[in-house]
Structure formats: C-alpha cells, structure tokens
Residue frames relative to the residue before (quaternion, step in Angstrom):
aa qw qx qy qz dx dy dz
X 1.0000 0.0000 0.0000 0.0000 0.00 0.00 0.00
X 0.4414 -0.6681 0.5067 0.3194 3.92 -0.96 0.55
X 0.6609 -0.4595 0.4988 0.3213 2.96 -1.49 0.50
X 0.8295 0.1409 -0.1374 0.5227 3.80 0.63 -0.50
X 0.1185 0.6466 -0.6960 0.2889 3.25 0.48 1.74
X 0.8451 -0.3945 0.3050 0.1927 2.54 -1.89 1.72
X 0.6246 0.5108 -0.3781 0.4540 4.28 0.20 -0.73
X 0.8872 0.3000 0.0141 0.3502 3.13 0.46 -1.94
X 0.4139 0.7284 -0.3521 0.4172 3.38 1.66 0.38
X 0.4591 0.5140 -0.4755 0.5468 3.87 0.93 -0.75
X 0.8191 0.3749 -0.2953 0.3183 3.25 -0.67 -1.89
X 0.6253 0.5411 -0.3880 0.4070 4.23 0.87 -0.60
X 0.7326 0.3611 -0.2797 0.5047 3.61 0.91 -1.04
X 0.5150 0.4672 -0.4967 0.5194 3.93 1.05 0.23
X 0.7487 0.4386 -0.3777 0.3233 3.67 0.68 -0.56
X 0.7176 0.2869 -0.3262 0.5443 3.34 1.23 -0.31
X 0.3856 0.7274 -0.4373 0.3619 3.27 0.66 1.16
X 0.6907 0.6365 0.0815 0.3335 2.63 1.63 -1.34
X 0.6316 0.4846 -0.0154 0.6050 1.93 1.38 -2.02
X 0.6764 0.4224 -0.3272 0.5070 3.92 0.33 -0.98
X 0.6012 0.3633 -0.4974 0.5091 4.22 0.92 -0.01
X 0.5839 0.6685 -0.3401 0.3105 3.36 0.43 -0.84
X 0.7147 0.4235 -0.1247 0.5425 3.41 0.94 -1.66
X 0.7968 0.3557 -0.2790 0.4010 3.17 0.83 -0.15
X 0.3889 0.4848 -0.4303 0.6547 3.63 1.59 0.39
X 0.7547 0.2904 -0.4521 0.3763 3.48 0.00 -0.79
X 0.4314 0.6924 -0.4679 0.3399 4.24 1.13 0.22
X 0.7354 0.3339 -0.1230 0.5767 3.08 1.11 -1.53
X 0.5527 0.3425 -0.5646 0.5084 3.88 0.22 0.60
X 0.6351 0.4558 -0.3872 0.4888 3.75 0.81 0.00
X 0.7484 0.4177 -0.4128 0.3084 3.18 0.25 -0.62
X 0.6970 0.4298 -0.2874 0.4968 3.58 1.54 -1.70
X 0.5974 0.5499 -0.4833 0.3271 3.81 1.01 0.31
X 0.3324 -0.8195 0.3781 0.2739 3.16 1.46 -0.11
X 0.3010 0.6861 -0.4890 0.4467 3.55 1.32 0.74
X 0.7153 -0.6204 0.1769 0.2687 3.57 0.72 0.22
X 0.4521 -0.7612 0.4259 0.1866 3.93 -0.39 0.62
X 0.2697 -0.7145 0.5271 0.3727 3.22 -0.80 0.38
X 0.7411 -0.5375 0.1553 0.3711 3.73 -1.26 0.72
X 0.5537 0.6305 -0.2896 0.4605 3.75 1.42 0.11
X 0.7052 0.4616 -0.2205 0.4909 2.91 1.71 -0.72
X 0.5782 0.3830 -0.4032 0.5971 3.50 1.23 -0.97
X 0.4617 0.4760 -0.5870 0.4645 4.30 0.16 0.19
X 0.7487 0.2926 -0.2504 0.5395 3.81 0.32 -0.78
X 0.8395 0.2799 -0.3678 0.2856 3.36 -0.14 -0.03
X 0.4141 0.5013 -0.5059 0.5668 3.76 2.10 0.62
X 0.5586 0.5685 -0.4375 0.4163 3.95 0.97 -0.42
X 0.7286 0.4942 -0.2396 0.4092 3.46 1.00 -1.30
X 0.1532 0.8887 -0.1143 0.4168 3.40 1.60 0.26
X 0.7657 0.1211 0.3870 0.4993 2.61 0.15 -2.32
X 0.7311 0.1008 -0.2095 0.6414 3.60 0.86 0.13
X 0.5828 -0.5704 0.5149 0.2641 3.64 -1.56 0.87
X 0.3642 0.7598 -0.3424 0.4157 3.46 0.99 0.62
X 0.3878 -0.7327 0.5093 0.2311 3.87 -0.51 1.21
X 0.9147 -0.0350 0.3411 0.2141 3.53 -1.67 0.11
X 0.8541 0.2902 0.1770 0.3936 2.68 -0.32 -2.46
X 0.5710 0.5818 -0.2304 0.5314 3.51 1.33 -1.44
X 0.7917 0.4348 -0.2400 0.3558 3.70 0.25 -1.42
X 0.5321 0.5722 -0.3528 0.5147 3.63 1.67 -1.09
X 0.7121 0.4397 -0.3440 0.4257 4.02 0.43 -1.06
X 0.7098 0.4573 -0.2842 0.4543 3.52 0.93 -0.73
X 0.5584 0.5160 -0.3283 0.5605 3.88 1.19 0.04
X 0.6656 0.4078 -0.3753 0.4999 3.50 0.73 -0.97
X 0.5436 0.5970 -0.3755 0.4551 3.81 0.95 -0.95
X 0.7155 0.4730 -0.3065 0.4128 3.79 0.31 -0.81
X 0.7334 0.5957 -0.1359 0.2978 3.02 0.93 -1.01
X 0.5502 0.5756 -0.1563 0.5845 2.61 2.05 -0.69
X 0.6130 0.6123 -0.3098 0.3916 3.35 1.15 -0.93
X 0.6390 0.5536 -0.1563 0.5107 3.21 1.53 -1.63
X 0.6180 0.5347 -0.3447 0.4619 3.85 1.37 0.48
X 0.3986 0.8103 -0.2612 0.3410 3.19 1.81 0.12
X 0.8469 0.2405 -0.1611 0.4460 2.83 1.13 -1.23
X 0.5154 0.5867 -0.3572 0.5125 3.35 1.37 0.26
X 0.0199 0.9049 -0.3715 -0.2067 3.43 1.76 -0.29
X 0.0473 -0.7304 0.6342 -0.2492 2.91 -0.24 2.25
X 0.3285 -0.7137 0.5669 0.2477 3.56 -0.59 1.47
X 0.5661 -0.4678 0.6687 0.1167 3.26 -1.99 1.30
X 0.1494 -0.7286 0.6671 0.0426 3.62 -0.96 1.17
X 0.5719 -0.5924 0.3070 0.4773 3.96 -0.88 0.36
X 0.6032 0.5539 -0.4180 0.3932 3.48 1.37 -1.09
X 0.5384 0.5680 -0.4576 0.4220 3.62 0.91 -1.47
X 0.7431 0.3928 -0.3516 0.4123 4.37 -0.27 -0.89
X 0.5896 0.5282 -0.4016 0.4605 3.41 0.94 -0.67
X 0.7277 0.4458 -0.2955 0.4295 3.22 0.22 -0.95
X 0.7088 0.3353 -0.3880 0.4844 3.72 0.69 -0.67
X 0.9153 0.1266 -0.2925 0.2463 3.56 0.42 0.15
X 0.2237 0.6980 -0.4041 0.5472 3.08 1.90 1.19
X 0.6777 0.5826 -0.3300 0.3038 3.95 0.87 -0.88
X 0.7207 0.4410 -0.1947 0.4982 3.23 1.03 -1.57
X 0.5888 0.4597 -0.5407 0.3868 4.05 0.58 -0.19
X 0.9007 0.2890 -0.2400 0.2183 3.07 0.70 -1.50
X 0.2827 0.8274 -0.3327 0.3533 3.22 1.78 0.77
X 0.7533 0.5588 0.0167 0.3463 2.78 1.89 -1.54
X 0.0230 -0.9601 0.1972 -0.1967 2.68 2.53 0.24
C-alpha cells in the first residue's frame, strides 16, 4: 500500500499544515524576540533592510529562488517542499 493512500492523506496534509504555521510563528517570536535567527533568516531580514518589502514577503521570495536554483541540478519539488517555501513567510508574518 502507498504511503499516501487515500485514508491517511487528510491527517498528513493537516500535519504539514500545521506544522509549516507553527515553524513559521515560532520564526517570528524569534526574530521580534531578538534572541536570534537562524542563518536564512538573518539573509531575509539584512534583505528586508534594503528593499520596502515585509518579513514574510522577502522569506517567500528567497525560498522561491532557491527553488529556482534546483532547476539545474534537476531536483524534483515535493508538495511539502512548496508548502513550506510559501507557507513560512505568511505565517511568520503573524
């Protein structure tokens, strides 16, 4: 049987739902606590800097590049992998 048979699919796409808000609230209580960032984040928030551009906006547009930059190495794009790059920066933006 597959890993994503039909039963056990609901409860997977609620968990990385969750999970991808979650991880991304727990970004922004880091960053606005100023207790420190991991190194993807302090990349987005020296970008945010330098461009009229929120937080949340600058994380979705980095994860986007990054993805682009998977083209030529053609590395397949999983659903969780897109979720996560543009699921982080809204719910970061909290």
């Amino acid at each position: 049987m597959s890993r994503f048979s039909g039963r056990r699919l609901p409860r997977r796409f609620a968990q990385l739902f969750i999970g991808v808000f979650l991880y991304g609230v727990g970004i922004a209580f880091m960053v606005r606590g100023a207790i420190g960032a991991a190194p993807w984040d302090v990349l987005t928030q020296g970008i945010t800097r330098h461009v009229p551009l929120s937080f949340g906006t600058v994380t979705i547009l980095v994860s986007i590049v990054v993805l682009l930059l998977w083209i030529p190495i053609k590395q397949k794009l999983g659903f969780g992998t897109v979720v996560n790059a543009l699921g982080v920066g809204p719910s970061g933006s909290c």
